[in-house]
C-alpha positions as CSV (number, residue, x, y, z in Angstrom):
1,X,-21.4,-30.9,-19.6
2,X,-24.8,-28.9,-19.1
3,X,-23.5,-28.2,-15.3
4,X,-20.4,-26.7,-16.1
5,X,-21.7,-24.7,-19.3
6,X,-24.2,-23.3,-16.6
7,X,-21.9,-22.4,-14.3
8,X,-19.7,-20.9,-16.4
9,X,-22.6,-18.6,-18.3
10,X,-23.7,-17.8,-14.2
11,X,-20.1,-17.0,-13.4
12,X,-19.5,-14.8,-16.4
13,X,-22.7,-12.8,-15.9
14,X,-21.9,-12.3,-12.7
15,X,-18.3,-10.9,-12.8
16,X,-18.7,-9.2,-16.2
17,X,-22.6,-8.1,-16.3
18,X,-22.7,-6.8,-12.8
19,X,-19.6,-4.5,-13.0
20,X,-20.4,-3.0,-16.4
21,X,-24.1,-2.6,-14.8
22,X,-23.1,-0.5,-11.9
23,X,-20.3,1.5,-13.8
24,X,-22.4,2.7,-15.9
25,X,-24.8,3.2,-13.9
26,X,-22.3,5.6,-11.7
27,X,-20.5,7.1,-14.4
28,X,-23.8,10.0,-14.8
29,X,-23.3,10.8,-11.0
30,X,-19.3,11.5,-11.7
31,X,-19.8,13.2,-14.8
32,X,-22.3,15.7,-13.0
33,X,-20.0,15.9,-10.3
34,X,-16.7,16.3,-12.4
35,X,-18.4,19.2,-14.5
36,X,-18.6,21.5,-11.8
37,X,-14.4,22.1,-11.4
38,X,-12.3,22.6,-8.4
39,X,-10.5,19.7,-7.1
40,X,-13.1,17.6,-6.3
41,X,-14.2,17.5,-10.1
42,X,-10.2,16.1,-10.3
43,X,-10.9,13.4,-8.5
44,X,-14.9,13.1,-10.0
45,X,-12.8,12.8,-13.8
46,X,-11.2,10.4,-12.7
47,X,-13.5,8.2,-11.4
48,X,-15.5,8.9,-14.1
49,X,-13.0,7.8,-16.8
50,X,-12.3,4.8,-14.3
51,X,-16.3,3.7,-14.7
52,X,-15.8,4.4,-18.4
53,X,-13.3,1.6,-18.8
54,X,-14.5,-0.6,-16.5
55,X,-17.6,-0.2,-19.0
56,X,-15.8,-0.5,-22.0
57,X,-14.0,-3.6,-20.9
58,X,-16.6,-5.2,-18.9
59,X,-18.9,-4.9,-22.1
60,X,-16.1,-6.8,-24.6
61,X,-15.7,-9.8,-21.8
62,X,-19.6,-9.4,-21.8
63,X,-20.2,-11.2,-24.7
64,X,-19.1,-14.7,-23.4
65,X,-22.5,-14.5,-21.3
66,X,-24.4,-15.3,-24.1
67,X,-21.9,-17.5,-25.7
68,X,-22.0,-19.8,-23.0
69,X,-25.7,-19.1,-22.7
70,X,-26.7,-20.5,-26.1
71,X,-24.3,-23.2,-25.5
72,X,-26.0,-24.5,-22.0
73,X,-29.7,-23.8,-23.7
74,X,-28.6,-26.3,-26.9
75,X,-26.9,-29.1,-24.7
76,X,-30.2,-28.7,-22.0
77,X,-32.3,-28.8,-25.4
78,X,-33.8,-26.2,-24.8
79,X,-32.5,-23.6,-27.3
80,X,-36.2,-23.0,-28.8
81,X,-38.4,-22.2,-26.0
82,X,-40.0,-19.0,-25.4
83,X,-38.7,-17.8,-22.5
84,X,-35.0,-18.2,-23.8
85,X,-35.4,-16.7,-27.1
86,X,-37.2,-14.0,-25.3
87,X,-34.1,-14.0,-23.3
88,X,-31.7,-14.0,-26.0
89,X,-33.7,-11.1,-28.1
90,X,-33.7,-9.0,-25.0
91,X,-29.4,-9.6,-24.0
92,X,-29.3,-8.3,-28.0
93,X,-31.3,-5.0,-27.3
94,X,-29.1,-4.6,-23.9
95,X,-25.9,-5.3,-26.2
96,X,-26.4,-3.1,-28.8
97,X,-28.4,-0.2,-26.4
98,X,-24.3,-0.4,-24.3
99,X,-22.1,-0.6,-27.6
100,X,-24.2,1.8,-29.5
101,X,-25.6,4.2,-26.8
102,X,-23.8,3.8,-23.4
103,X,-20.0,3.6,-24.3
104,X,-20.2,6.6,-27.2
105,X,-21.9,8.3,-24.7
106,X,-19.6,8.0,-22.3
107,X,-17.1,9.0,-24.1
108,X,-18.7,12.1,-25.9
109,X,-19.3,12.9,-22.1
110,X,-15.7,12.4,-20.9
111,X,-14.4,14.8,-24.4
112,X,-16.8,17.3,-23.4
113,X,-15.3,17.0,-19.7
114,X,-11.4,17.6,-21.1
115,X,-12.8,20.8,-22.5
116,X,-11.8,24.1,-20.5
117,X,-14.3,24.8,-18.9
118,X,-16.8,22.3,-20.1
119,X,-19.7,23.8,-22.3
120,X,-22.4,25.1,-19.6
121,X,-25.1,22.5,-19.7
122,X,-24.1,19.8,-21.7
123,X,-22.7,17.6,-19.1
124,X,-25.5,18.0,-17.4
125,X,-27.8,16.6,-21.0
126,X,-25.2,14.0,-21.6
127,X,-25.7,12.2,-18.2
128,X,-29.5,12.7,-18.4
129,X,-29.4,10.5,-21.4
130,X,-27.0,8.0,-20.2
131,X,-29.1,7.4,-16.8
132,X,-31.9,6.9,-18.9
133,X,-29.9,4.7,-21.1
134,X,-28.4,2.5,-18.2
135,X,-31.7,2.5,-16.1
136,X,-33.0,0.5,-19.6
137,X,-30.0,-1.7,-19.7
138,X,-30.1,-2.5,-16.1
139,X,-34.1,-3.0,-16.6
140,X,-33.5,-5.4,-19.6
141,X,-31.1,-7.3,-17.1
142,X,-32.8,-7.5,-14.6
143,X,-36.0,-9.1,-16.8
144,X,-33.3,-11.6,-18.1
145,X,-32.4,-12.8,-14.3
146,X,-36.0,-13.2,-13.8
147,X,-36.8,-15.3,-16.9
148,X,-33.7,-17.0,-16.6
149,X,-34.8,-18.4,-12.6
150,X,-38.6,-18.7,-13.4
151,X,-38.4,-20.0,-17.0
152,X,-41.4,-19.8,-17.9
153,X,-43.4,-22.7,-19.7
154,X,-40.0,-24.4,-19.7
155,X,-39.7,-28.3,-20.2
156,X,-36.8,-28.8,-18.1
157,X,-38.1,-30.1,-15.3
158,X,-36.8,-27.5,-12.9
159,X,-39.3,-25.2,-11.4
């Protein structure tokens, strides 16, 4: 039972945590581009709304990660250790720092892009912010990975 939890949280993080990673990580470079018109910044809305769902809905299927997560960690018994509680306090921050920060950002950004033409310079602030906000979220992900292979101080056996 412990296997196929853990494959399933693995599997999940990988098809739902990596795509909402990267788009928004590339929506900022779109929204920069879209702002500046023409018919390239057609095409640059476009993908930048595309990275905006892919966010969105990558984000909502994101939550089984952590479902399946604290369901592997219980059956392993090892629901109490340091390294995952550190692990689950940190997928919290990244949760809430994408539903609360990233995604309304996003889509402040993409209103501000539908005005004609956008207001000079805050595109431009809007994806400062959200690269700082994603370059966190990808951070705190990439410290989960990393506790989630070494486990620190973990009694499991596996090193």
């Amino acid at each position: 039972m412990g296997a196929a939890l853990l494959a399933v949280h693995v599997l999940a993080a990988i098809v739902f945590i990596g795509p909402v990673t990267v788009a928004a990580s590339t929506f900022p470079r779109y929204a920069r581009a879209a702002s500046a018109g023409g018919a390239l910044g057609a095409s640059a809305t476009a993908s930048a709304t595309a990275m905006y769902r892919i966010t969105r809905t990558c984000a909502v299927l994101a939550v089984t990660v952590p479902a399946f997560g604290v369901g592997t960690a219980s059956v392993l018994g090892v629901l109490t250790q340091a390294w995952v509680v550190v692990s689950m306090v940190l997928t919290v921050a990244a949760g809430v720092l994408l539903a609360l920060g990233v995604v309304p950002q996003q889509r402040r950004t993409l209103t501000l892009l539908t005005q004609s033409p956008p207001p000079a310079g805050a595109v431009a602030g809007t994806s400062a912010r959200l690269m700082l906000m994603t370059g966190l979220f990808s951070l705190i992900w990439a410290t989960v990975v990393v506790l989630m292979i070494l486990r620190p101080g973990s009694t499991t056996g596996v090193s």
